[in-house]
C-alpha positions as CSV (number, residue, x, y, z in Angstrom):
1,X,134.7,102.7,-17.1
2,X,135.2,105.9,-15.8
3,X,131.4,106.3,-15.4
4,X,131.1,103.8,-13.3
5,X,134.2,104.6,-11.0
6,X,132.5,108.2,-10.1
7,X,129.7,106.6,-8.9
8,X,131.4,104.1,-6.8
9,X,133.2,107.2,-5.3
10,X,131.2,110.0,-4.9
11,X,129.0,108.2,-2.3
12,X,132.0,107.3,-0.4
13,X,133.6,110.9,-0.6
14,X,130.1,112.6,0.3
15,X,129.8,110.1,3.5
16,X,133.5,110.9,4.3
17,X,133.1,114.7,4.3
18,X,129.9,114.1,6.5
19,X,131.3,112.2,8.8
20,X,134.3,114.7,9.2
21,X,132.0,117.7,9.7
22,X,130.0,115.7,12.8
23,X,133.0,114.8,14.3
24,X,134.7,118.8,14.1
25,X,131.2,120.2,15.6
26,X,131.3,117.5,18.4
27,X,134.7,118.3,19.8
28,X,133.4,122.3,19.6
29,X,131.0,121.4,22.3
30,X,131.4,122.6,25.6
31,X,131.1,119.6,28.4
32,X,128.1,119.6,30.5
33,X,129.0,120.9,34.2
34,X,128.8,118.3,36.6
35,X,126.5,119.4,39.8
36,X,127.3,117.6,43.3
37,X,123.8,116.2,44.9
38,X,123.0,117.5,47.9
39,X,122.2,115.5,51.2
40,X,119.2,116.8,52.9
41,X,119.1,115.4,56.7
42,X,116.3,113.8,57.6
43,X,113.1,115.7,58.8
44,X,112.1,115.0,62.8
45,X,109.4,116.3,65.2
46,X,110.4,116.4,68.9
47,X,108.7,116.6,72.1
48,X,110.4,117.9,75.0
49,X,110.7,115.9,78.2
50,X,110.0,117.6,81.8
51,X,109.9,115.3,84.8
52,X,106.8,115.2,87.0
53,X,105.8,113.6,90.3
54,X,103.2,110.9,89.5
55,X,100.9,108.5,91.6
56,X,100.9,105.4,89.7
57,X,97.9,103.3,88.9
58,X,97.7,100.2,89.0
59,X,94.7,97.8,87.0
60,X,92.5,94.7,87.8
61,X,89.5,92.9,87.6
62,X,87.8,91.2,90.0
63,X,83.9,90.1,91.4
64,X,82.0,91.7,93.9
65,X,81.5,88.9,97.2
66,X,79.9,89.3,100.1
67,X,82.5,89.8,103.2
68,X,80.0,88.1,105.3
69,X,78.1,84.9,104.5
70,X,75.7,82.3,106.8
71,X,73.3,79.8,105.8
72,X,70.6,79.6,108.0
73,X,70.0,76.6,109.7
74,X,67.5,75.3,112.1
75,X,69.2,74.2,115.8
76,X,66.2,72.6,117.1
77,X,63.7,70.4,115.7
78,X,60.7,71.3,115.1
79,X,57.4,72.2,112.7
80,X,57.4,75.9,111.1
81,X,54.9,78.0,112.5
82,X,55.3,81.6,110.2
83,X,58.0,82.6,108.1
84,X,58.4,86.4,107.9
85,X,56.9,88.1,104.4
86,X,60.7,90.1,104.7
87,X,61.9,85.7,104.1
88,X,62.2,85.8,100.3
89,X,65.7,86.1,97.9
90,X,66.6,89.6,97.1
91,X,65.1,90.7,100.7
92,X,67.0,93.4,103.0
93,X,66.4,92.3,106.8
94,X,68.3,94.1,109.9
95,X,70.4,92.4,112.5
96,X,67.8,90.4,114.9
97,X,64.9,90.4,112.4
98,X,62.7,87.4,112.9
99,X,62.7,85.1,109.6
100,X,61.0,82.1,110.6
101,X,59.2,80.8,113.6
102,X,59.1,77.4,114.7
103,X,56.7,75.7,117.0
104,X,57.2,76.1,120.7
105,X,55.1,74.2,122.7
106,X,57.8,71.4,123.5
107,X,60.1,74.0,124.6
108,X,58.3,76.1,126.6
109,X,57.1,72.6,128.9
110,X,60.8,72.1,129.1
111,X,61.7,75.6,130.0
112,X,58.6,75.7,133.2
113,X,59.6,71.5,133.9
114,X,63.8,72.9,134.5
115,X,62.7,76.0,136.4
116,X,60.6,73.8,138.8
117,X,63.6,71.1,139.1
118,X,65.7,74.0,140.4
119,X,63.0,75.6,142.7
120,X,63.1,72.3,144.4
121,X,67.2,71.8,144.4
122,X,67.2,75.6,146.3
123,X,64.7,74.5,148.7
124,X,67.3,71.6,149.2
125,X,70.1,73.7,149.4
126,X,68.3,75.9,152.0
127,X,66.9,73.0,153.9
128,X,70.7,71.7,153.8
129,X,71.6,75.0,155.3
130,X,69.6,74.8,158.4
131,X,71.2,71.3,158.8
132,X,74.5,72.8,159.0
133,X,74.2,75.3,161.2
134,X,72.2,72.8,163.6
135,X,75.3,70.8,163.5
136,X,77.6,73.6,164.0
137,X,75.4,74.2,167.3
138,X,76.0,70.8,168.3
139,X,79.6,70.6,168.1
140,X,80.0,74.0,169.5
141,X,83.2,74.4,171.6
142,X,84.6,71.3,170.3
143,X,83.8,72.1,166.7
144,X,87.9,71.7,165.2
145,X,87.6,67.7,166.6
146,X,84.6,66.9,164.2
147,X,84.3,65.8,160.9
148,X,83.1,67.2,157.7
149,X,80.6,64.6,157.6
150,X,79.4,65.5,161.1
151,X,79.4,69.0,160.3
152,X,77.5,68.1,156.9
153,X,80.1,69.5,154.9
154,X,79.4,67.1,152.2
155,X,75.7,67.0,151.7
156,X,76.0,70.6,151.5
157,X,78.1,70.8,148.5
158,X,76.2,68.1,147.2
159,X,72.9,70.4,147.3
160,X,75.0,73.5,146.0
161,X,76.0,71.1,143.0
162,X,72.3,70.4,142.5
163,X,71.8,73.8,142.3
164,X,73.7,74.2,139.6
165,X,72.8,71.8,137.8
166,X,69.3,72.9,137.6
167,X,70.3,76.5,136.6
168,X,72.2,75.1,133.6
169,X,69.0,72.9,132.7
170,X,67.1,76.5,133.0
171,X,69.7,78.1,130.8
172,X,69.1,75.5,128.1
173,X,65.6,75.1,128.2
174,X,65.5,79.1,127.6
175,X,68.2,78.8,124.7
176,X,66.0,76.0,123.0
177,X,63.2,78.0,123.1
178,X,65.0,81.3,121.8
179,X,66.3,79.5,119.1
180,X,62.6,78.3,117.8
181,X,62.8,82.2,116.2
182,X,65.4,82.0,113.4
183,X,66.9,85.5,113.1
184,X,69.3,87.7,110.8
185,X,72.3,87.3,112.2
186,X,73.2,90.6,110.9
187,X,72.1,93.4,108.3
188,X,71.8,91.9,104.8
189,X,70.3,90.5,101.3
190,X,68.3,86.7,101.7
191,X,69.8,85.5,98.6
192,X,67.8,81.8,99.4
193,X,64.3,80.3,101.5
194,X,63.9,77.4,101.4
195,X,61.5,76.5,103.9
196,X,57.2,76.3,104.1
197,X,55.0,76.8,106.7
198,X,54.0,73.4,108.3
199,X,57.4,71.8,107.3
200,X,58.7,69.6,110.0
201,X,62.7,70.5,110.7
202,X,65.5,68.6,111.9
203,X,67.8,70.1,114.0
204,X,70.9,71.3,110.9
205,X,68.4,72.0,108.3
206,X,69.2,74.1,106.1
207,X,66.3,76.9,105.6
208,X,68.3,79.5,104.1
209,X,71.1,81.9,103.3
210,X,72.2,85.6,103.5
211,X,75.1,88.0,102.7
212,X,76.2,90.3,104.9
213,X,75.3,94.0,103.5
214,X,77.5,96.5,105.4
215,X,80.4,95.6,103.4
216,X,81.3,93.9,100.2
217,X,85.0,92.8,98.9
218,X,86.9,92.4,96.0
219,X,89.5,89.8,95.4
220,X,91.9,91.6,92.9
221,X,94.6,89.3,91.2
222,X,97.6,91.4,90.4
223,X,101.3,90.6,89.2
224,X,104.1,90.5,92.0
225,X,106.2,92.5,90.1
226,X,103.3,95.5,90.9
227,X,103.5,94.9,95.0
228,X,106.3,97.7,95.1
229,X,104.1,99.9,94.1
230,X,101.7,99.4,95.9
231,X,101.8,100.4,99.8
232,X,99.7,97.0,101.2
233,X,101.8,95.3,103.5
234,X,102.8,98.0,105.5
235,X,101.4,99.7,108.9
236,X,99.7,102.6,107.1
237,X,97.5,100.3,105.2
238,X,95.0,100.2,108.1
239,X,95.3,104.5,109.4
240,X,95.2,105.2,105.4
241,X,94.3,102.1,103.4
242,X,94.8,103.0,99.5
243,X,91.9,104.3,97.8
244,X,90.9,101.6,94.7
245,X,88.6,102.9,91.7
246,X,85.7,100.3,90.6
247,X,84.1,100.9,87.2
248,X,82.2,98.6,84.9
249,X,83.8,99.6,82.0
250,X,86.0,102.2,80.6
251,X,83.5,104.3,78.7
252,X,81.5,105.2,81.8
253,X,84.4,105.2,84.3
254,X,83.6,109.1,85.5
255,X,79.9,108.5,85.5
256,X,80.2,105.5,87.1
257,X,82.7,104.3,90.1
258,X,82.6,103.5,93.3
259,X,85.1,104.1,95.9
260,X,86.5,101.5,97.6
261,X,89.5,100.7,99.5
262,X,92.9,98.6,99.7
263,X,91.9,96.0,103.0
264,X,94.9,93.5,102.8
265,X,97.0,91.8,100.5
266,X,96.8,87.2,100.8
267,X,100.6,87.2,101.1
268,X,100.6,84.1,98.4
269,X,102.3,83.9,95.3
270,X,100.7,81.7,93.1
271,X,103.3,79.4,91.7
272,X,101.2,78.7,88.5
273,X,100.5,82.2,87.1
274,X,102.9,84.6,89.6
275,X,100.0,86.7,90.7
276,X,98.9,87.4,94.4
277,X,95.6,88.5,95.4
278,X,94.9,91.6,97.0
279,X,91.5,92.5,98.4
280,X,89.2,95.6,98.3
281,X,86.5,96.3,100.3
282,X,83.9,98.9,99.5
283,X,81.6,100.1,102.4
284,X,77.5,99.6,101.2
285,X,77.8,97.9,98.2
286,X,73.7,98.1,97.7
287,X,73.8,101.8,98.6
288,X,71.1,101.8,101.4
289,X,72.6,105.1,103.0
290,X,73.0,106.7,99.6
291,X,76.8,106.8,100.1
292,X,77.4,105.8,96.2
293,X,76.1,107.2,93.1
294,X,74.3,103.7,92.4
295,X,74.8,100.4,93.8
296,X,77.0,97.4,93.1
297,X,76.3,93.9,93.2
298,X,77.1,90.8,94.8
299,X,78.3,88.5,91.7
300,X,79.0,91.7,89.4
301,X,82.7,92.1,87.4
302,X,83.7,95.3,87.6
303,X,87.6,96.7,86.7
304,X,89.7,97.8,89.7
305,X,92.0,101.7,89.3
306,X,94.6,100.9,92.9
307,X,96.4,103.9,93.6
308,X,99.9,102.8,94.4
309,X,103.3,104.6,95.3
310,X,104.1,108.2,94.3
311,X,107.5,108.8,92.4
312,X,109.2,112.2,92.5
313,X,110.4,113.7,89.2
314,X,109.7,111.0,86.9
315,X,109.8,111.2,83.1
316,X,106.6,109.9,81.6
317,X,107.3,108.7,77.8
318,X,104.5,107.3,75.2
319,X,105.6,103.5,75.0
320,X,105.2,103.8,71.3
321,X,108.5,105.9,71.3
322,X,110.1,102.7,72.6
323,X,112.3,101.2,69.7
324,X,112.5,97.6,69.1
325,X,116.4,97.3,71.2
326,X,114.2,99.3,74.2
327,X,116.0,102.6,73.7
328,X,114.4,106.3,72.9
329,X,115.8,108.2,70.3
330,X,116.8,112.0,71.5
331,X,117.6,115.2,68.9
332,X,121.0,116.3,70.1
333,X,122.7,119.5,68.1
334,X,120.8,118.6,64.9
335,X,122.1,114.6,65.6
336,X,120.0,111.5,67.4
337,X,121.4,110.3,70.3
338,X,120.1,106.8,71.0
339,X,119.4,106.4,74.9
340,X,118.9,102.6,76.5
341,X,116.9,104.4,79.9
342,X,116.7,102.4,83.0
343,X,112.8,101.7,83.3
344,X,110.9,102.2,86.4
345,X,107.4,100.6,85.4
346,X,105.6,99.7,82.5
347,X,101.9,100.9,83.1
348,X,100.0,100.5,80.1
349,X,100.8,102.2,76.8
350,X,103.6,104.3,78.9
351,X,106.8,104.0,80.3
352,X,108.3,105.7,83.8
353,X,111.8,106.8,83.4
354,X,113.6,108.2,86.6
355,X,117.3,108.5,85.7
356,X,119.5,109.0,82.9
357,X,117.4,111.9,81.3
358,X,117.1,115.7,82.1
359,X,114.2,118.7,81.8
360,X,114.8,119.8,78.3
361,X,115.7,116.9,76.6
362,X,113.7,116.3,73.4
363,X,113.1,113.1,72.0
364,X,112.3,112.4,68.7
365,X,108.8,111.2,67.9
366,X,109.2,110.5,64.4
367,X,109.4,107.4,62.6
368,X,112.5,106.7,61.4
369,X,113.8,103.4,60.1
370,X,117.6,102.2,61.4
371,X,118.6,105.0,63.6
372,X,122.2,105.4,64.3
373,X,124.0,107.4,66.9
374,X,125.3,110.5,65.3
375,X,123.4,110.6,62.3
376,X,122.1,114.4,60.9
377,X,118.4,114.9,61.0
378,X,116.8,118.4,61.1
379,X,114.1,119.8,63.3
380,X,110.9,120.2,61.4
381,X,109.5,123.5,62.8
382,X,106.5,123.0,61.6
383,X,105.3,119.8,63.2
384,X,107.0,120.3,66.3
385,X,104.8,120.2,69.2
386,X,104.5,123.2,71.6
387,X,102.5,120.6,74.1
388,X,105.3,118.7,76.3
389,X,105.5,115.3,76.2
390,X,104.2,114.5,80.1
391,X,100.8,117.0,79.1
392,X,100.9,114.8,75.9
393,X,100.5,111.3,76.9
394,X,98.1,112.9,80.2
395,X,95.5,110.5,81.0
């Protein structure tokens, strides 16, 4: 009995003792020292801001036309005699060049039959002449008593009239035959013939068509908002019309432009899209006098650089450092400073700024996720940009 009461016990006393020993080395323990995390601000490059004077710049697209444009149409009728070899589409001609000739054997009787009708009407009127002054011999010393009949008055105005008349059938006769040449009305490109030799024409016949080559224009939509900066519209436009860019495409923009310049502005809103036309005109599109570095033409898309306004120390800000609520976010004493600016213009992938900011001001061009005013960030030496911001974002 006792046997068995040992080893009921011992087990017990052995786990006892155990856990009393645990429990006397735990409490001898010294407690772990508790260590206070420490907040790191955030890590920020900045750029700093310096204001500049800037021209701004403003873009569109447009087609080359023709400033001048006739079709050439026949004003008498008749067969075609010759057509010029210079009469064919993609032709240069100069002003008076003869393009097609038409047969002139009906107009040239007409021409000698009026010359002879007013040979005979100043024979009349000379004839008449001698009549009068007969008469005036006859009613000498009692002359104011008599008539303008008996003085032949009358029949001589009658004979002047005649005269007159025949000059102005001379005169026609001579601009019918004239106009059996068909001339360039001015210098420029044949862009259509349509006529054949033999070919009888109508008088309004169409026999062909040319633009004028001298000068060309662009018709350049652009938003109303832009006009302020731009100076069309205003009496210097004509003694120093703004000088517009044309280029193809951005790639080749330097090796490939033409200079052309602001001629007027349509002075319509359209009520559909809000844009207003502006025009550019560009002296020898085709380059005959060499003026260009290659020509341009008629019918060709090209993109339009219109130099507008100049602003006077203006800050000029990537847009990209534009948050989502349309403020910029500054570095202030190791602190951002959120700043809603007042924006001049939008031009692009950049923003104008001219108030509210000063030189020296650096803005913060890292990303950082819900800024608040007055939180702690720190200036990361290493990334910080020795370029200023204005010679960053430099076109």
């Amino acid at each position: 009995m006792q046997s068995k009461l040992k080893k009921i016990l011992l087990p017990l006393i052995i786990l006892v003792t155990a856990i009393a020993v645990f429990v006397a080395m735990e409490s001898m323990k010294k407690p772990a020292e508790k260590k206070e995390m420490e907040f790191k601000p955030t890590l920020v490059a900045v750029d700093t801001l310096e204001a500049k004077d800037w021209q701004f710049k403003i873009q569109a697209q447009g087609m080359v036309r023709p400033v001048k444009e006739t079709d050439l149409t026949v004003e008498v009728s008749a067969k075609v005699l010759a057509i010029s070899d210079t009469f064919f589409e993609g032709s240069f001609v100069k002003q008076g060049d003869v393009l097609v000739k038409l047969e002139q054997s009906d107009y040239l009787t007409e021409l000698k039959l009026s010359k002879a009708n007013l040979a005979k009407a100043l024979a009349a009127l000379k004839e008449e002449k001698a009549r009068v002054e007969v008469a005036k011999r006859e009613w000498k010393g009692r002359i104011d008593t008599a008539s303008d009949l008996a003085l032949r008055i009358p029949q001589l105005e009658t004979e002047q009239a005649n005269v007159e008349y025949a000059q102005a059938q001379v005169e026609q006769a001579q601009r019918n035959l004239d106009r059996t040449f068909i001339r360039a009305p001015y210098d420029g490109v044949i862009v259509a013939s349509t006529t054949e030799v033999g070919q009888f024409l109508s008088k309004g016949t169409q026999v062909g068509k040319i633009y004028g080559s001298e000068t060309a224009e662009i018709r350049l939509p652009v938003n109303y908002t832009e006009l302020k900066f731009i100076d069309v519209g205003s009496k210097l436009v004509q003694s120093a019309p703004s000088p517009v860019v044309l280029y193809t495409n951005s790639a080749s923009k330097k090796a490939e432009n033409w200079l052309a310049y602001l001629s007027h502005s349509e002075a319509v809103i359209d009520n559909t899209s809000r844009m207003t036309y502006l025009v550019a005109k560009i002296s020898d599109p085709y380059n005959l006098t060499g003026i260009h570095q290659q020509a341009i033409q008629f019918g060709q898309f090209v993109n339009a650089e219109i130099s507008g306004t100049k602003a006077n120390q203006v800050f000029k800000i990537n847009r990209q450092y534009l948050t989502s609520n349309q403020e910029i976010i500054l570095f202030q004493n190791n602190e951002i400073k959120l700043f809603k600016p007042e924006i001049l213009r939008f031009e692009g992938k950049f923003i104008y700024i001219d108030s509210g900011l000063r030189n020296g001001d650096q803005i913060i061009t890292s990303a950082i996720s819900n800024p608040v005013n007055g939180m702690k960030v720190r200036l990361n030496s290493t990334a910080q940009k020795s370029t200023k911001t204005n010679e960053l974002v430099a076109n």
